[in-house]
N, C-alpha and C positions, 0 to 999 in steps of 0.2 A: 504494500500500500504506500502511496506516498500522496503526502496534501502538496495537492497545486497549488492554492492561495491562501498564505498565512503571513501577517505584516512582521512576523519573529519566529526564528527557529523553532521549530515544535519537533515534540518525539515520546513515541508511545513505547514504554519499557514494561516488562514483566518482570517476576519477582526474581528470575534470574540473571535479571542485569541485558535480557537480552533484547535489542530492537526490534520490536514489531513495527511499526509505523514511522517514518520521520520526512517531516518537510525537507522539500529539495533544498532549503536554506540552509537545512542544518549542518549539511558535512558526513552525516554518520549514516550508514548501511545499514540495513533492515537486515536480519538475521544475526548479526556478529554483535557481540559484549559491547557495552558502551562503555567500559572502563579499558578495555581494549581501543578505543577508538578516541578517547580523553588524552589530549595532548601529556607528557609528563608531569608538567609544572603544575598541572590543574588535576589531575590523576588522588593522588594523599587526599585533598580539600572532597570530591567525588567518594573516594569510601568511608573517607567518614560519616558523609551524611548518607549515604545507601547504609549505613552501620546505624544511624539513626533513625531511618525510616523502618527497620528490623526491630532493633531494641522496642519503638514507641509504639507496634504494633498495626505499621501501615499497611501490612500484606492480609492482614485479617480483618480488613473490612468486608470482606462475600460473607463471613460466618455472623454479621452482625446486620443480614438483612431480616426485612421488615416484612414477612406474608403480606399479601397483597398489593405491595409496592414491586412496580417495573425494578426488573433485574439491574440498576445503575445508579450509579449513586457518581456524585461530584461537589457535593458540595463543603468537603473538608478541604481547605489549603493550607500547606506550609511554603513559607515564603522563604528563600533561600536567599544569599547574597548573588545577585544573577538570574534565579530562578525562582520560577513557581510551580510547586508541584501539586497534584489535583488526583485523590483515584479517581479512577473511572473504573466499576464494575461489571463486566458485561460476563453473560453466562455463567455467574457463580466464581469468577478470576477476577482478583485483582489488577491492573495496571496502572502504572504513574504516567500520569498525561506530564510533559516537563515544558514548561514554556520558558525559554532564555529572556530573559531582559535586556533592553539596550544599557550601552553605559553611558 
């Protein structure tokens, strides 16, 4: 998948770090680790916060749906330095919607 029109790199990750989705902006390949694909310098700053999205319990938002509510959920953000990360739920799977910020 790739989004054709998005005004800031966008990229849809799963809990194992791997690219399902990413705006043609962004730089990074759909199938392959984006900690693989995270420049070095930027790489350290990158697992820690995937190490914090783990610890805080962001991969188990599918176990804290709602009967009767559509399978999706997006309305928790954490805002990073740079980014915004967002799940998005679909079929019972977590993913991090990641939107980069300008500087």
């Amino acid at each position: 998948l790739i989004v054709h029109v998005s005004p800031f790199p966008m990229i849809l990750v799963d809990r194992h770090r791997v690219v399902i989705a990413a705006s043609a902006t962004s730089g990074f390949l759909r199938g392959r680790s984006v900690v693989d694909q995270t420049p070095d310098d930027e790489r350290p700053h990158l697992i820690a916060f995937c190490e914090a999205l783990d610890d805080g319990g962001f991969w188990d938002l599918a176990t804290q749906s709602v009967p009767g509510k559509l399978d999706y959920a997006c309305e928790r953000g954490i805002e990073t330095a740079g980014a915004v990360v967002v799940p998005v739920v679909v079929n019972g799977d977590t993913y991090a919607l990641v939107q980069k910020q300008p500087l």
